[in-house]
N, C-alpha and C positions, 0 to 999 in steps of 0.2 A: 504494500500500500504506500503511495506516496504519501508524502509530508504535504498538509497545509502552508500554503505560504503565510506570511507573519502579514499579521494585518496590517494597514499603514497608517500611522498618525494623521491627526489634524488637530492642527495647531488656530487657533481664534484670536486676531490680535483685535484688542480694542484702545485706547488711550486715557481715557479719564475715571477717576475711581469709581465712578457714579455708573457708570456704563460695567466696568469689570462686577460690581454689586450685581448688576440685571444681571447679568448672563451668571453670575455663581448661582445666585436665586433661580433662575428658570432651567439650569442643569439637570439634563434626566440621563437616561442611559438608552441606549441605543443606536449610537455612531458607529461609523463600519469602521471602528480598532481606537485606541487609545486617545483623547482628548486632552489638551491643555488651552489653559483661557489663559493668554499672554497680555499684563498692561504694559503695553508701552511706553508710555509718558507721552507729554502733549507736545505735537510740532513731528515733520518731518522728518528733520535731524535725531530727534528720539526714536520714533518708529522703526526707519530704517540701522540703526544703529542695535537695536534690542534683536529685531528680527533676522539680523543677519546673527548676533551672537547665539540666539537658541536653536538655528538652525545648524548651527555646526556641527550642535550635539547629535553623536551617531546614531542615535535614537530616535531621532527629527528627523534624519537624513533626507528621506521621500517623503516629508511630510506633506499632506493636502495644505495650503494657505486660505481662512476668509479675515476680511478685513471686516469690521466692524464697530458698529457707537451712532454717534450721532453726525447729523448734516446740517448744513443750507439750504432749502430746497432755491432754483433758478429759477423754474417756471413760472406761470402765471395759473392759479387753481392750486396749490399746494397748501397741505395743511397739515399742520404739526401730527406727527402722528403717523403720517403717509408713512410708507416703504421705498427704496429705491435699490436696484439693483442696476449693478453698474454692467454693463455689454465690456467697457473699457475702463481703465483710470488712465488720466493724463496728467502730465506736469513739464517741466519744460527740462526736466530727468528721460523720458522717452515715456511711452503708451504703452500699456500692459493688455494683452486683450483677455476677457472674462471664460470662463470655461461654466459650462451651467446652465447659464441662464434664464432656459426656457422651463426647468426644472426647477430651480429657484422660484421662479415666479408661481409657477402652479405651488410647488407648497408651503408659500408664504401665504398666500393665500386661503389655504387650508389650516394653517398655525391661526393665524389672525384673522379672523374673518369682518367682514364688513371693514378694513381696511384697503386704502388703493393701495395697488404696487405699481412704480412705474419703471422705464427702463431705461438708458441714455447710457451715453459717454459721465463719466463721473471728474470733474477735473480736481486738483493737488493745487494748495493753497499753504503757503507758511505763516500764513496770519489769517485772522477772523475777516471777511470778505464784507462789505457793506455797498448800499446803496451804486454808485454807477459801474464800478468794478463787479459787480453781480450780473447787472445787462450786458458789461461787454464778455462776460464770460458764457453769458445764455447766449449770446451772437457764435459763440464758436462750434455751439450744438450741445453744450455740457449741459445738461440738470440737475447736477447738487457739486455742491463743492464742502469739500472738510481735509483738514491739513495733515490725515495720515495715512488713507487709503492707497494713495497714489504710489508713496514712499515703499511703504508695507508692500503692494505686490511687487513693486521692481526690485526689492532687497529680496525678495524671497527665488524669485528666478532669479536672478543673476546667481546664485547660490547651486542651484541646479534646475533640472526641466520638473515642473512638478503642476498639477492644477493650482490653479488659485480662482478668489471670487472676490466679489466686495459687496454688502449690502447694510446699507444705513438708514437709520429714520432720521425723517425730518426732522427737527427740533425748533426751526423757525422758517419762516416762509417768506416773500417778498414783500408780502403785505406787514410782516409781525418782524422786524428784526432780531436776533440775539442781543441781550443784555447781559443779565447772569441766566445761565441755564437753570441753577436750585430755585429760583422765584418764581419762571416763568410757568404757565397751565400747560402752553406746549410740551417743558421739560419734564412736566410728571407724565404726560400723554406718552410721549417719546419713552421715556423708564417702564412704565406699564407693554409698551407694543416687544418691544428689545428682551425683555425678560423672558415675553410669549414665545419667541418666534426660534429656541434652538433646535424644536421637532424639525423644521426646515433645515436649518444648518444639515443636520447628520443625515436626513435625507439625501441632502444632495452629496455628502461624503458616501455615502453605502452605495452610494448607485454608478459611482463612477469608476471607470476603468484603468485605474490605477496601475502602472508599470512596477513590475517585484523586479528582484535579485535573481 
């Protein structure tokens, strides 16, 4: 009888304490192989710098990558709370393209119900994004922006060839800028959808075709 091949990790980076809280709290079991929720710290240069370091470990090796926490939404109709799943993450580092996504979306969907999900290019921002810098960044086709997504999947491939994803909720929308995220109704909306939604995560971890040794 042959040997089972060894399942392959996936690894969840998120950045801010408040977001790594959700996803401990909404942790269940049923990913296809071992799980770590990685907080990265806040800003690109963090992100990319954490995620390169835990993937070295030989036990991360092939690990699956999703980025995760919260966003900006770009669009016009977005509301705190929404979903987004990124097709791409962009930054002026290079484009990462999404692996998933159509899989993603069906079972955020089903995590979250009566939430939208929506889908775009996701772009990489090192600072909090406001007012005309938002339009000129929805002109380039992007529909959310948040400052680790971007970072996170390109430090994770350039490490080796492996899946990766990114999906963020909204936390404030065109019409509702960010302030502090702990005050705002969006921010508890946002903590409440983020907690829901890891049935999706390991969904789309178990179902993908994962390269073994």
């Amino acid at each position: 009888m042959s040997a089972q091949p060894a399942a392959v990790p996936l690894l969840i980076a998120c950045a801010l304490g408040i977001e790594h809280i959700a996803l401990r709290l909404g942790e269940r079991g049923g990913a296809g192989g071992p799980v770590t929720v990685l907080r990265t710290g806040m800003g690109p240069k963090a992100a990319g710098r954490s995620v390169t370091r835990v993937l070295a470990d030989p036990e991360l090796g092939e690990a699956a990558v999703l980025a995760t926490g919260f966003c900006a939404g770009l669009a016009p109709g977005m509301h705190p709370g929404d979903l987004v799943v990124a097709e791409e993450t962009r930054d002026p580092d290079g484009t990462v393209p999404c692996v998933g996504t159509d899989l993603l979306v069906k079972e955020l969907v089903r995590a979250a119900p009566g939430r939208t999900v929506h889908t775009g290019p996701v772009a990489g921002s090192d600072h909090v994004v406001r007012g005309q810098e938002r339009s000129d960044l929805l002109a380039t086709g992007a529909i959310a922006v948040d400052m680790e997504s971007a970072a996170t999947l390109l430090s994770a491939v350039r490490t080796g060839p492996r899946p990766v994803a990114a999906v963020r909720v909204v936390v404030d929308a065109p019409e509702h800028e960010l302030v502090r995220i702990g005050t705002l109704r969006g921010g508890i909306s946002a903590f409440r959808v983020l907690r829901s939604v890891l049935p999706a995560f390991y969904e789309w971890h178990r179902s993908l075709l994962l390269p073994r040794r």
